[in-house]
DSSP file (Angstrom, degrees, kcal/mol; ACC not computed):
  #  RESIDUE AA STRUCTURE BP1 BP2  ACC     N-H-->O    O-->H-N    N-H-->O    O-->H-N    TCO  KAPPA ALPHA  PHI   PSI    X-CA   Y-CA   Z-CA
    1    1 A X              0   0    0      0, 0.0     2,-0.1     0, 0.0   119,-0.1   0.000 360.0 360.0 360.0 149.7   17.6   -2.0  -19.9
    2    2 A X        -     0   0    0      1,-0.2   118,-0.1     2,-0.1     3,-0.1  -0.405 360.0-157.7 -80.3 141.4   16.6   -5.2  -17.8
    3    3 A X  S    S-     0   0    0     -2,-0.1    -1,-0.2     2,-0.1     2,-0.1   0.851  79.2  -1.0 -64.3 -61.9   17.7   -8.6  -19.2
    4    4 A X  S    S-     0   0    0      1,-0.1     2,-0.2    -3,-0.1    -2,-0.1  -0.395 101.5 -60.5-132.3-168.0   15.3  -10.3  -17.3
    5    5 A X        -     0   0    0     -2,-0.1     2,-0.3    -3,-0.1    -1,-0.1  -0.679  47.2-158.8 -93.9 164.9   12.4   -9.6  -14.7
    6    6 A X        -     0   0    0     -2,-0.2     2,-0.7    -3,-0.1   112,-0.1  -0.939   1.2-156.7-123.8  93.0   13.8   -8.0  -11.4
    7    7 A X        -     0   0    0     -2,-0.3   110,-0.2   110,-0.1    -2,-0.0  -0.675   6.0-152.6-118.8  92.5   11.7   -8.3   -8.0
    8    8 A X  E     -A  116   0A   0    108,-1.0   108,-4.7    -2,-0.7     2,-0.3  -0.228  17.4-160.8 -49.1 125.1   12.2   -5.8   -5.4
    9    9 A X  E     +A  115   0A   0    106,-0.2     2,-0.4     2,-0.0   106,-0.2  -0.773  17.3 166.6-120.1  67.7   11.3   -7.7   -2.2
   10   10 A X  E     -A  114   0A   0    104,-0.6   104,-3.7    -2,-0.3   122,-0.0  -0.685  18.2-177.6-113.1 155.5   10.5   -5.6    1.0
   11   11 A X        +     0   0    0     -2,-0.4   102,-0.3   102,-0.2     2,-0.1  -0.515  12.5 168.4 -99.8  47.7    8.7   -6.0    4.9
   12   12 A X        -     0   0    0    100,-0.4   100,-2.1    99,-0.1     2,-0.2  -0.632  14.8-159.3 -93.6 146.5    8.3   -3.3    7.2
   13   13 A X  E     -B  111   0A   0     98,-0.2    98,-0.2    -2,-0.1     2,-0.2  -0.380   4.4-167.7-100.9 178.1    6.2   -3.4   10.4
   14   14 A X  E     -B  110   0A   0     96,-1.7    96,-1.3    -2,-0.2     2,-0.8  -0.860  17.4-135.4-149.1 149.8    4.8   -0.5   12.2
   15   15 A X  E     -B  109   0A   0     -2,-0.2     2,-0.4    94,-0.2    94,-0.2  -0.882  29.0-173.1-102.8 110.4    3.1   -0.2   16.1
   16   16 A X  E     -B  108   0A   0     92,-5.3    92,-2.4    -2,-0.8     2,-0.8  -0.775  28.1-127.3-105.1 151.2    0.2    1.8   15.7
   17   17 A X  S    S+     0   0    0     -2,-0.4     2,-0.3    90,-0.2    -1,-0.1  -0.014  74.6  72.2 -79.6  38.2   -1.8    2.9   18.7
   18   18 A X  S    S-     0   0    0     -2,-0.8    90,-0.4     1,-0.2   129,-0.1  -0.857  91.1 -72.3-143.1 166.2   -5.6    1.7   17.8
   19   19 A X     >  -     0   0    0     -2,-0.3     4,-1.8    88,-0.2    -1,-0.2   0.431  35.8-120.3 -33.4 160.8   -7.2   -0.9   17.6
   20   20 A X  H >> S+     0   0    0     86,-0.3     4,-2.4    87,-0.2     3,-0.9   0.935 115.9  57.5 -84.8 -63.6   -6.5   -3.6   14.6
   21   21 A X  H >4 S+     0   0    0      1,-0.3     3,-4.2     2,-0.2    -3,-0.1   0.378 112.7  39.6 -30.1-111.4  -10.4   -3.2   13.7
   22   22 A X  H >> S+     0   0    0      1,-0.4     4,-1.4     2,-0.2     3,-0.5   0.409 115.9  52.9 -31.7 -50.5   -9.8    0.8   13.2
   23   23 A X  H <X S+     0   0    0     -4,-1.8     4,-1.8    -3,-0.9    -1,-0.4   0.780 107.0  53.2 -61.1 -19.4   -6.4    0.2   11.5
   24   24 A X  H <X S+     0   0    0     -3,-4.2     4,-0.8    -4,-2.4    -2,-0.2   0.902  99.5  56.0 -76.9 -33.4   -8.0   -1.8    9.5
   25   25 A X  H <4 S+     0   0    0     -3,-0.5    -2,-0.2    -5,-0.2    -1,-0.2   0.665 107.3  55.8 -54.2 -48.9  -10.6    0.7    8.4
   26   26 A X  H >< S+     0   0    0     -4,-1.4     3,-2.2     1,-0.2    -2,-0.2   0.995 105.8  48.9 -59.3 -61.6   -7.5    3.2    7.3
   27   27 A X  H 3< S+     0   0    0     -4,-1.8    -1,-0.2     1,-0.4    -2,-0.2   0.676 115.7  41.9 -73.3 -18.1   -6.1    0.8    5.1
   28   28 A X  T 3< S+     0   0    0     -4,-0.8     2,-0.5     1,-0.2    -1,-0.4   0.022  86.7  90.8 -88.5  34.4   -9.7    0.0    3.2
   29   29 A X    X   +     0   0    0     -3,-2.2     3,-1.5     1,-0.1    -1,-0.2  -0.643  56.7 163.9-124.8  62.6  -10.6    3.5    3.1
   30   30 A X  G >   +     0   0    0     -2,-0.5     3,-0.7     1,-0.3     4,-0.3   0.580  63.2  62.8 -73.5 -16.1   -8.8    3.6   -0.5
   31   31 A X  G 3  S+     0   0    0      1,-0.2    -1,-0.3    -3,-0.1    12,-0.2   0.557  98.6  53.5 -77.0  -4.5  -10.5    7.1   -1.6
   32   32 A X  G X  S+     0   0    0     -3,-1.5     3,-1.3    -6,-0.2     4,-0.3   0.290  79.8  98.0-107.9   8.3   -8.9    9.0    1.1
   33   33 A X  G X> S+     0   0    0     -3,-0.7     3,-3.8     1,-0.3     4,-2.3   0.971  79.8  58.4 -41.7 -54.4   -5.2    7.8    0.2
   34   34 A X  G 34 S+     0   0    0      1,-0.4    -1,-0.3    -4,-0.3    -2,-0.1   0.305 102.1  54.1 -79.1  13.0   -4.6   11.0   -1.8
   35   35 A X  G <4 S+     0   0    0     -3,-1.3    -1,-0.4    -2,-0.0    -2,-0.2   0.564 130.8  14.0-101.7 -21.6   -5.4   13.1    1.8
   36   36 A X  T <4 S+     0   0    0     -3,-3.8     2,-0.7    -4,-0.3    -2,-0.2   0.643 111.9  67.3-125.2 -62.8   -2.6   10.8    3.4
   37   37 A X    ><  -     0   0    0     -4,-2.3     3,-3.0     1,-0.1    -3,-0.1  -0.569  69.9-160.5-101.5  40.9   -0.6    9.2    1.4
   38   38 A X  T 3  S+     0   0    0     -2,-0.7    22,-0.3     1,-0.3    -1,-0.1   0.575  85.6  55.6 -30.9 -42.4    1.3   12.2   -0.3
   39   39 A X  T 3  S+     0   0    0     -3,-0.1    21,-2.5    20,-0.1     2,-0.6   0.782  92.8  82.3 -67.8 -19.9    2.6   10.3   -3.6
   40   40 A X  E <   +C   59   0A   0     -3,-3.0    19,-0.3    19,-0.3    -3,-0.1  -0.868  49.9 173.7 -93.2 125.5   -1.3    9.1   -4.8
   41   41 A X  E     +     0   0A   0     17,-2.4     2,-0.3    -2,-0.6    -1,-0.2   0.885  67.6  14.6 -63.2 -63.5   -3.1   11.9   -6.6
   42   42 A X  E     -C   58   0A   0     16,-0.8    16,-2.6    -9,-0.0     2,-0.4  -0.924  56.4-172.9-144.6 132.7   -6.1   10.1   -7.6
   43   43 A X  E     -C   57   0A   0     -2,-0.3     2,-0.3    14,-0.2    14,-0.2  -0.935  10.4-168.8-124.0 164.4   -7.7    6.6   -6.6
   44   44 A X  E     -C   56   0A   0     12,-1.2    12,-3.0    -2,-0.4     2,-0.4  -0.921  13.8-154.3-145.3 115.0  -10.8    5.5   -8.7
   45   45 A X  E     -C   55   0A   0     -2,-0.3    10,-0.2    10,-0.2     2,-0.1  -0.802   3.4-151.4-104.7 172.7  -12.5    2.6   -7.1
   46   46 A X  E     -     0   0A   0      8,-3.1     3,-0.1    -2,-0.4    -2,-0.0  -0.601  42.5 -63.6-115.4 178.9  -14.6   -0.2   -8.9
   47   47 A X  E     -     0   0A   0      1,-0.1     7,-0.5    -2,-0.1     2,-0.4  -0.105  53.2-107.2 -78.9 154.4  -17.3   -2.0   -7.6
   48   48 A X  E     -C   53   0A   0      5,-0.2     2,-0.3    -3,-0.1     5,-0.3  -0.669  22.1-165.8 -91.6 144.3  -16.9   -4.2   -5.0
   49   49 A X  E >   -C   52   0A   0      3,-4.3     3,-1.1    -2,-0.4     2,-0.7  -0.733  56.9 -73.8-117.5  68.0  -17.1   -7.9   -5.4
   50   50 A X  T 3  S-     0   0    0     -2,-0.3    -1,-0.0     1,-0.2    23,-0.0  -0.652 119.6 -13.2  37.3-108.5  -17.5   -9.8   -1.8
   51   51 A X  T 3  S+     0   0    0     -2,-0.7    23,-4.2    -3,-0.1     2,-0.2   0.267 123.3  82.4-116.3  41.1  -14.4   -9.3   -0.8
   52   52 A X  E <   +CD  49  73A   0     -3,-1.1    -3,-4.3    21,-0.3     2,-0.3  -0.921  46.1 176.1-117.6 138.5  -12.5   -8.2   -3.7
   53   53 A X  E     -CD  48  72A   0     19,-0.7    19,-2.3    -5,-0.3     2,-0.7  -0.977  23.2-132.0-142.8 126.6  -12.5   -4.7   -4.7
   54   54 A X  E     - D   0  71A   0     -7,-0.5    -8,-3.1    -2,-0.3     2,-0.6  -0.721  19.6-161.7-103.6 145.7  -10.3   -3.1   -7.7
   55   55 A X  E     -CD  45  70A   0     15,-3.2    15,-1.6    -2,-0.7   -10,-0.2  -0.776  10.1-160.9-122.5 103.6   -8.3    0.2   -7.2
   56   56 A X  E     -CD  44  69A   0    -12,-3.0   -12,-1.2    -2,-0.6     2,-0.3  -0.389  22.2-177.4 -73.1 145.0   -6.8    2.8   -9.9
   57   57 A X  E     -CD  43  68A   0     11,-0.9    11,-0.5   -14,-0.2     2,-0.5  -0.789  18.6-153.0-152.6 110.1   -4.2    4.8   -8.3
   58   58 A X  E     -CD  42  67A   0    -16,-2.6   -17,-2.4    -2,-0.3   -16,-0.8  -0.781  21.7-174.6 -86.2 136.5   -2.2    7.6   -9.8
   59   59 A X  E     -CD  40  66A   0      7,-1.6     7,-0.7    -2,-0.5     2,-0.5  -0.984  22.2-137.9-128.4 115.5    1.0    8.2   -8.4
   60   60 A X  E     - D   0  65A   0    -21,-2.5     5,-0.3    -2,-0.5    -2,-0.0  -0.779  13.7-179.6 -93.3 145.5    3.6   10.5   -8.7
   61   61 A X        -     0   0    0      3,-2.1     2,-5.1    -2,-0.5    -1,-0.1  -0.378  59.1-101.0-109.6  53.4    7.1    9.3   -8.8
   62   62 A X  S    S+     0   0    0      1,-0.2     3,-0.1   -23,-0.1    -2,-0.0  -0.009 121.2  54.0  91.0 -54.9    8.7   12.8   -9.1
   63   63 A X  S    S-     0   0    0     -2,-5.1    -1,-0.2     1,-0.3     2,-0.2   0.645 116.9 -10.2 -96.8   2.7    9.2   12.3  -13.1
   64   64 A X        -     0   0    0     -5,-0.1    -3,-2.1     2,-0.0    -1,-0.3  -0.817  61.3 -94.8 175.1 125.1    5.6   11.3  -13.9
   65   65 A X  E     +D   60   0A   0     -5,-0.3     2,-0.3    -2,-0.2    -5,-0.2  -0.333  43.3 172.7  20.8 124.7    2.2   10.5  -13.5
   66   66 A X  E     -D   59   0A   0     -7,-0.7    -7,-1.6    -2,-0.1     2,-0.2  -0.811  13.0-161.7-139.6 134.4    1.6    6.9  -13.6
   67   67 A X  E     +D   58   0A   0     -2,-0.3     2,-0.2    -9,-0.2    23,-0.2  -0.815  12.5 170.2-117.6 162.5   -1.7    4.6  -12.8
   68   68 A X  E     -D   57   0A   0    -11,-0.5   -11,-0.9    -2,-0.2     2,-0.5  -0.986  24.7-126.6-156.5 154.0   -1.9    1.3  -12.1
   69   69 A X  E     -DE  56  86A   0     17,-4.1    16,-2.7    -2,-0.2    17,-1.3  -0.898  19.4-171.8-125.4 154.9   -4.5   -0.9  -11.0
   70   70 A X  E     -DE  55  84A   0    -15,-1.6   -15,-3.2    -2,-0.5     2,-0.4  -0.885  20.9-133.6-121.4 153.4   -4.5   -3.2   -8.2
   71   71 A X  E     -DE  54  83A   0     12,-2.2    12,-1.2    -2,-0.4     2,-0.7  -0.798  19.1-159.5 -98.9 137.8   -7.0   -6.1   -6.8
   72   72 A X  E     -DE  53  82A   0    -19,-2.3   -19,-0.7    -2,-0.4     2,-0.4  -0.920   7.8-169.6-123.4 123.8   -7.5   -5.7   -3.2
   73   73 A X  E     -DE  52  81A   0      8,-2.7     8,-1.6    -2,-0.7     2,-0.6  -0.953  21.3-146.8-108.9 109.3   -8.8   -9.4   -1.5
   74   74 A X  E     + E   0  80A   0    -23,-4.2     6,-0.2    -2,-0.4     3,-0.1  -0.834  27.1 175.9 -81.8 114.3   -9.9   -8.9    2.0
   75   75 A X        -     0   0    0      4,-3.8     2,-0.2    -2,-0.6     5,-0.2   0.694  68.5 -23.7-111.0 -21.2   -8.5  -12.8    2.8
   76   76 A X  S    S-     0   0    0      3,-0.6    -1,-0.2    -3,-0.1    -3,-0.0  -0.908  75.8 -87.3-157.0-177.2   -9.3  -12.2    6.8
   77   77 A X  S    S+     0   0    0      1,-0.2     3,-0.1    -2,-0.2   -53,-0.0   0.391 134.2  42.7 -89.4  19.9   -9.8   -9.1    9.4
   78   78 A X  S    S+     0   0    0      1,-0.1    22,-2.1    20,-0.1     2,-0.4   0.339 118.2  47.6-126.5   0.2   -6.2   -9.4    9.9
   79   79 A X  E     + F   0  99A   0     20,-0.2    -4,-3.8    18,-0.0     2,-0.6  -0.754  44.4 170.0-154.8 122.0   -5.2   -9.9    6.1
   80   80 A X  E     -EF  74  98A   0     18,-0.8    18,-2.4    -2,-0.4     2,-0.2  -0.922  20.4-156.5-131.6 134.9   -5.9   -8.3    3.0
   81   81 A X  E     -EF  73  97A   0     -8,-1.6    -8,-2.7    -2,-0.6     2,-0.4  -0.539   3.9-163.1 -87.6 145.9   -3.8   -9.1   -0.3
   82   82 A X  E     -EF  72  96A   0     14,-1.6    14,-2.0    -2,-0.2     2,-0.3  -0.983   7.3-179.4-151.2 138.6   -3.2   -7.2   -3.3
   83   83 A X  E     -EF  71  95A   0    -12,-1.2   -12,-2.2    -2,-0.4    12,-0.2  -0.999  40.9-100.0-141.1 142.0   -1.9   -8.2   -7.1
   84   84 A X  E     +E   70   0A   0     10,-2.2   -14,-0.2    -2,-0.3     3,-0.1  -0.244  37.1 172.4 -59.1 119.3   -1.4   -6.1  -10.0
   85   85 A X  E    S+     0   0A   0    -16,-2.7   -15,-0.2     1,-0.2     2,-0.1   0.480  82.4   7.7-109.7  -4.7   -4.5   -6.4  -12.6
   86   86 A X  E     +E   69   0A   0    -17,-1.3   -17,-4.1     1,-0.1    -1,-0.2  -0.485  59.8 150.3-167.7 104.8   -3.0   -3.5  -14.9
   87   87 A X     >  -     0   0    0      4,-0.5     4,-1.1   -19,-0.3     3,-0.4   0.208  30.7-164.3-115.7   1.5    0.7   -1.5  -14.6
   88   88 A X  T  4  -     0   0    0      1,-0.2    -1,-0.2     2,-0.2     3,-0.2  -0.123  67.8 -29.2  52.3-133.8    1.4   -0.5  -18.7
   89   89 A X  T  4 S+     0   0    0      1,-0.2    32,-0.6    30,-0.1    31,-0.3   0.870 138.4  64.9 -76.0 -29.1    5.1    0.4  -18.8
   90   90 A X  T  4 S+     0   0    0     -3,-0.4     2,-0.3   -23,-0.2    32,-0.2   0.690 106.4  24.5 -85.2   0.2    5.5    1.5  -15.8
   91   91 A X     <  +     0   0    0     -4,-1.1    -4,-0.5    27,-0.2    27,-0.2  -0.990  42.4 175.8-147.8 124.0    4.9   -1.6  -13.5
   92   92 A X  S    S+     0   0    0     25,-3.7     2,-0.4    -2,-0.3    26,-0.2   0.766  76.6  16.2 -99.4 -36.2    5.3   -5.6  -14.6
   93   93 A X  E     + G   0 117A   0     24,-1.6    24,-2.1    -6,-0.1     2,-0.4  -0.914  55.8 148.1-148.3 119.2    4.5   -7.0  -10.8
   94   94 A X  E     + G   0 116A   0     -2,-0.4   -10,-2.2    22,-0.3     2,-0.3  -0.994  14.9 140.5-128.9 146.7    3.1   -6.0   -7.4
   95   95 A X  E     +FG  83 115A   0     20,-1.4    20,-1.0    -2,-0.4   -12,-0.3  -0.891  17.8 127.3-171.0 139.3    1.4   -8.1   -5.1
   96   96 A X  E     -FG  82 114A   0    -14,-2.0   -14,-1.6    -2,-0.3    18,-0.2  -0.576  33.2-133.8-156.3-132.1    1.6   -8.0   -1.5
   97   97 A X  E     -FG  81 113A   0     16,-0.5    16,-2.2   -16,-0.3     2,-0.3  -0.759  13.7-112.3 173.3 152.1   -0.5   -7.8    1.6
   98   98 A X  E     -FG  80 112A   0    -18,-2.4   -18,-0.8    14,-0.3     2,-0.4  -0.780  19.6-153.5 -70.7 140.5   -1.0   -6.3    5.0
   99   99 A X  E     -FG  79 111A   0     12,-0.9    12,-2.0    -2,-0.3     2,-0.4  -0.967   9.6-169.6-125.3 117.1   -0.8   -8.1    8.1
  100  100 A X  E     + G   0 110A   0    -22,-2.1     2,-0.3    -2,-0.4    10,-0.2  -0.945  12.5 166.9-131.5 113.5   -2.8   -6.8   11.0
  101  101 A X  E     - G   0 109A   0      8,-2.6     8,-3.7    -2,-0.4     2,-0.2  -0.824  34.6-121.7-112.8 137.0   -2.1   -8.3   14.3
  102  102 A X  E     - G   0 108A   0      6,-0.3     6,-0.3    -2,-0.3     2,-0.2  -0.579  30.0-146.0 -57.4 127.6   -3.4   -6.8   18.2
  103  103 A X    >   -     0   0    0      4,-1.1     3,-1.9    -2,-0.2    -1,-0.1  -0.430  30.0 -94.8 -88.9 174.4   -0.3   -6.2   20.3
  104  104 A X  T 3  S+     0   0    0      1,-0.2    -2,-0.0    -2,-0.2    -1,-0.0   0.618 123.6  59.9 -64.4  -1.9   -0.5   -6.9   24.2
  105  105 A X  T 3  S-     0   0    0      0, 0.0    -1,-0.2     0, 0.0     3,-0.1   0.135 121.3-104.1-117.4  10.4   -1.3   -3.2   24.8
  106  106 A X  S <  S+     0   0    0     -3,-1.9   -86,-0.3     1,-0.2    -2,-0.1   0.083  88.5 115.8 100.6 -40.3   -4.5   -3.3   22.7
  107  107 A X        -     0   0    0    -88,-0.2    -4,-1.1    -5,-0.1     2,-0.3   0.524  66.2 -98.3-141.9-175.1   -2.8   -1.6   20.2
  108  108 A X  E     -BG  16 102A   0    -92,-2.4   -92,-5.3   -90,-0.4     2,-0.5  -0.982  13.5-164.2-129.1 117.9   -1.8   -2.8   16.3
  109  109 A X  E     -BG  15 101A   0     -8,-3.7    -8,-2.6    -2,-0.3     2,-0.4  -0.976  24.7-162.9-103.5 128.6    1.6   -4.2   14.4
  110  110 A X  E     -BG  14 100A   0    -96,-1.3   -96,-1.7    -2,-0.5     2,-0.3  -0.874   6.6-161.3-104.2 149.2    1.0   -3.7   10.7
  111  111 A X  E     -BG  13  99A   0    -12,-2.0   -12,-0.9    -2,-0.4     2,-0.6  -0.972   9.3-178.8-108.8 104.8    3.0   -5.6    8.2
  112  112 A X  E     + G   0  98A   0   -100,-2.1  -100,-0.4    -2,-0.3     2,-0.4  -0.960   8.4 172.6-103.1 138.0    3.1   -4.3    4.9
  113  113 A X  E     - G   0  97A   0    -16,-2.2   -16,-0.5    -2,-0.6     2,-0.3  -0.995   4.8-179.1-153.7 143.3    5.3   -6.6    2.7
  114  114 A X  E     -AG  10  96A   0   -104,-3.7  -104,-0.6    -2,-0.4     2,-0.4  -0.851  25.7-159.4-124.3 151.3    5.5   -6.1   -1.6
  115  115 A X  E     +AG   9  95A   0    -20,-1.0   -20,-1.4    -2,-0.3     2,-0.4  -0.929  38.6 170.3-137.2 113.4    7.4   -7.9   -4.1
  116  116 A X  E     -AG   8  94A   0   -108,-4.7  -108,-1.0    -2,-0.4     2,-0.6  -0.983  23.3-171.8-122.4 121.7    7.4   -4.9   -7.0
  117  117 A X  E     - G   0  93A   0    -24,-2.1   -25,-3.7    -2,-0.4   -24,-1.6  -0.895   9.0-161.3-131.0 116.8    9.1   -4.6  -10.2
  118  118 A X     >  -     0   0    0     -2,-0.6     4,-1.3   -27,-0.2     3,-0.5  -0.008  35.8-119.4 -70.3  42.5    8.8   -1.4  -11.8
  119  119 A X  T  4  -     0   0    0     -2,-1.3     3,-0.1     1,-0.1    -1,-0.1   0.008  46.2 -52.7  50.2-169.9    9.8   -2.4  -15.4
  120  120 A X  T  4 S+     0   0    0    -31,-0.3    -1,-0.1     1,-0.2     4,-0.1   0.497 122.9  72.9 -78.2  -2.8   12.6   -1.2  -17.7
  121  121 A X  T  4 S+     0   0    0    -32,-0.6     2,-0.6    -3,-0.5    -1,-0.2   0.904  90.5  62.8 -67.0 -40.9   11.7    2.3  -17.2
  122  122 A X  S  < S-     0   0    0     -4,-1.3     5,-0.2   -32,-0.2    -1,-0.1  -0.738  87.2-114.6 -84.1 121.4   13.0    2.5  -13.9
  123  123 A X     >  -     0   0    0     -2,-0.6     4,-2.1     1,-0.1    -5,-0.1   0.149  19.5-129.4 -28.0 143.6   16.3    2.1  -12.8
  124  124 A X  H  > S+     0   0    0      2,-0.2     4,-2.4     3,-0.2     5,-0.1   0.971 116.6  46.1 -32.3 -75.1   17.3   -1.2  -10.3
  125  125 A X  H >> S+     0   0    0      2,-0.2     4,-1.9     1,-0.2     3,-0.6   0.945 111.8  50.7 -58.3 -79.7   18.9    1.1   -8.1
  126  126 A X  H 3> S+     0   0    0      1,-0.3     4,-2.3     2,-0.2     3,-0.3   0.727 115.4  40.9 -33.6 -69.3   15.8    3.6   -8.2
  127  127 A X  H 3X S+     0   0    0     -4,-2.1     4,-0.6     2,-0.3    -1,-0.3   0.852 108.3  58.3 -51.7 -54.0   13.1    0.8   -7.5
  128  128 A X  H XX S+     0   0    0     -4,-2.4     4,-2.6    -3,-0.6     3,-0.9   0.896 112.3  49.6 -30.1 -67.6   15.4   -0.7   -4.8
  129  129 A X  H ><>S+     0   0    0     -4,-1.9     3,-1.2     1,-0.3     5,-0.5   0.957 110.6  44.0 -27.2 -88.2   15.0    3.3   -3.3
  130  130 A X  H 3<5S+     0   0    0     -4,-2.3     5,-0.3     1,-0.3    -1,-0.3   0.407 110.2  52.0 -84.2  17.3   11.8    3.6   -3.3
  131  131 A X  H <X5S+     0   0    0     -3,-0.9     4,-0.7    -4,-0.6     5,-0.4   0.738 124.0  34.2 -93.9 -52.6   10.9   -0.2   -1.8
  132  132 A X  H <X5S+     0   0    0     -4,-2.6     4,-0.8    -3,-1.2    -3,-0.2   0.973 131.0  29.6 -86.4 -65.5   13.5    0.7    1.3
  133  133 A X  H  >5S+     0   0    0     -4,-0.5     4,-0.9     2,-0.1    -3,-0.2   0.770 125.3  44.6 -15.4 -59.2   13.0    4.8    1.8
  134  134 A X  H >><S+     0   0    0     -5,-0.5     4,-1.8     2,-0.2     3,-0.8   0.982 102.2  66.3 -59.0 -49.9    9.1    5.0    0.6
  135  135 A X  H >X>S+     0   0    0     -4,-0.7     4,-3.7     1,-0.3     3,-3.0   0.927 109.8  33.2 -53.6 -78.4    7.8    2.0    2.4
  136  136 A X  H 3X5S+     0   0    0     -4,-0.8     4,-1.4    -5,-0.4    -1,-0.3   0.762 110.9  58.8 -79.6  11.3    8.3    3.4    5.7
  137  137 A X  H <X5S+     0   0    0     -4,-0.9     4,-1.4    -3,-0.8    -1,-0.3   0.735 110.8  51.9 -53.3 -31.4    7.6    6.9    4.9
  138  138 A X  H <X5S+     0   0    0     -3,-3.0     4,-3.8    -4,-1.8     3,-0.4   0.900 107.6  48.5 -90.7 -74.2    4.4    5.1    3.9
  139  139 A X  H  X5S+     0   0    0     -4,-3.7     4,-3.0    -5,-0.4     5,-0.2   0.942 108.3  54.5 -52.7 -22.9    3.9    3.3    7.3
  140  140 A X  H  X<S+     0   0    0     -4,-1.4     4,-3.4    -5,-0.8     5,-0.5   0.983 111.6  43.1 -74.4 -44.7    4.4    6.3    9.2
  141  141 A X  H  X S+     0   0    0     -4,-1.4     4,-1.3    -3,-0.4    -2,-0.2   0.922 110.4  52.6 -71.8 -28.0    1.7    8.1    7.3
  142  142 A X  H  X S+     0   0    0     -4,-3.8     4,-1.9     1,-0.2    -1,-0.2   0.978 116.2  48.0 -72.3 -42.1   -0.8    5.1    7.4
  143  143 A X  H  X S+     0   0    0     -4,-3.0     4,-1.7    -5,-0.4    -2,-0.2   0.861 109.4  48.1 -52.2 -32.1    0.0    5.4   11.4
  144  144 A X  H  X S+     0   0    0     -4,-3.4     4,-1.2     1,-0.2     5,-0.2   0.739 110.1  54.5 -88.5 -15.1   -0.4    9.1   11.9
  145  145 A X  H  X S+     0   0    0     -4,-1.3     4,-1.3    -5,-0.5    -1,-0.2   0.923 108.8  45.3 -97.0 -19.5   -3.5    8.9   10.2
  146  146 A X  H  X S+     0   0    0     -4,-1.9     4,-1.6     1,-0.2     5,-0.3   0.979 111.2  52.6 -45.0 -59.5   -5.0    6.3   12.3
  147  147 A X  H  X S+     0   0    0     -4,-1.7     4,-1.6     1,-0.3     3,-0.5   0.772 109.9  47.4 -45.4 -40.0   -4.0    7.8   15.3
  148  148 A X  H  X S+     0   0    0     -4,-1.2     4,-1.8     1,-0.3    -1,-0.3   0.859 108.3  52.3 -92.4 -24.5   -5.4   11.0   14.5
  149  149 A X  H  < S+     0   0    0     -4,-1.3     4,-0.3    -5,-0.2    -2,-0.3   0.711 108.4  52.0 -75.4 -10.7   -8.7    9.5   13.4
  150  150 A X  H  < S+     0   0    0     -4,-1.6    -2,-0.2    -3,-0.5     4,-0.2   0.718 109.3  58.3 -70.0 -47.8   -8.6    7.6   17.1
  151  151 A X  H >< S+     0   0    0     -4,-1.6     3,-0.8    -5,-0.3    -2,-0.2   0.886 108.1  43.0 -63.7 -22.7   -8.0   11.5   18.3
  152  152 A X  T 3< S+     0   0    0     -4,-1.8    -1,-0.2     1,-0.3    -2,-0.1   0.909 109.3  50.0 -90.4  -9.5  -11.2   12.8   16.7
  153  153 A X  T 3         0   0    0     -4,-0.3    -1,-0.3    -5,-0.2    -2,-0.2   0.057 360.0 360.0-109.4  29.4  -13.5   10.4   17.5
  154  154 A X    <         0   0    0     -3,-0.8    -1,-0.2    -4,-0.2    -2,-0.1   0.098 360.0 360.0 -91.7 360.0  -12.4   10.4   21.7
């Protein structure tokens, strides 16, 4: 068990081939995670509030089920923010953000970057994992699903 709080601290970029507008579109489209996004089961969203919206998300981590809910701030069209409004046991902190910048080719670098601690159920080592391994397993799927939603609508 943890002494004290522990906060896994990760960055990863991706180049995705659309447009930022369109990438931007995946990443709000928070009911269609669980088509994408293999580890969420279930999103429940709540009403939207200008430009704050809260999002339940069940997730399996392999040993469990767990929801959690997050506040999503759209803060610009190139940055939307998120902080934990409910994790139970399994989650004490997340908050992060996307960063969606136009390359020279037209094209999109997202930034996803998290500061997460998964509580005293989960191992150090384990949370550590799934911040460095998930994350870009994660950016690749949030790319391939732009990109194919760029293919259908061509």
């Amino acid at each position: 068990m943890r002494t004290q709080p522990h906060l896994a601290r990760v960055s990863r970029s991706v180049d995705v081939d659309v447009a930022p507008g369109d990438f931007l579109r995946v990443v709000q489209d928070y009911e269609r995670y669980p088509e994408f996004v293999p580890e969420v089961k279930a999103v429940r969203v709540g009403r939207r509030q200008g430009n704050t919206v809260e999002v339940t998300y069940w997730l399996d981590v392999k040993l469990k089920l767990f929801d959690f809910t997050l506040r999503h701030v759209m803060r610009s069209r190139e940055r939307i923010e998120w902080s934990l409004v409910r994790g139970g046991e399994f989650m004490r902190a997340n908050e992060g953000a996307w960063t969606i910048e136009r390359t020279e080719s037209g094209g999109t670098r997202a930034t996803y970057a998290i500061e997460i601690d998964l509580g005293p159920l989960v191992p150090d080592a384990l949370e550590k994992a799934l911040a460095d391994r998930g994350l870009p397993n994660m950016l690749a799927n949030f790319k391939t699903r732009a990109e194919s939603l760029r293919e259908t609508t061509r």
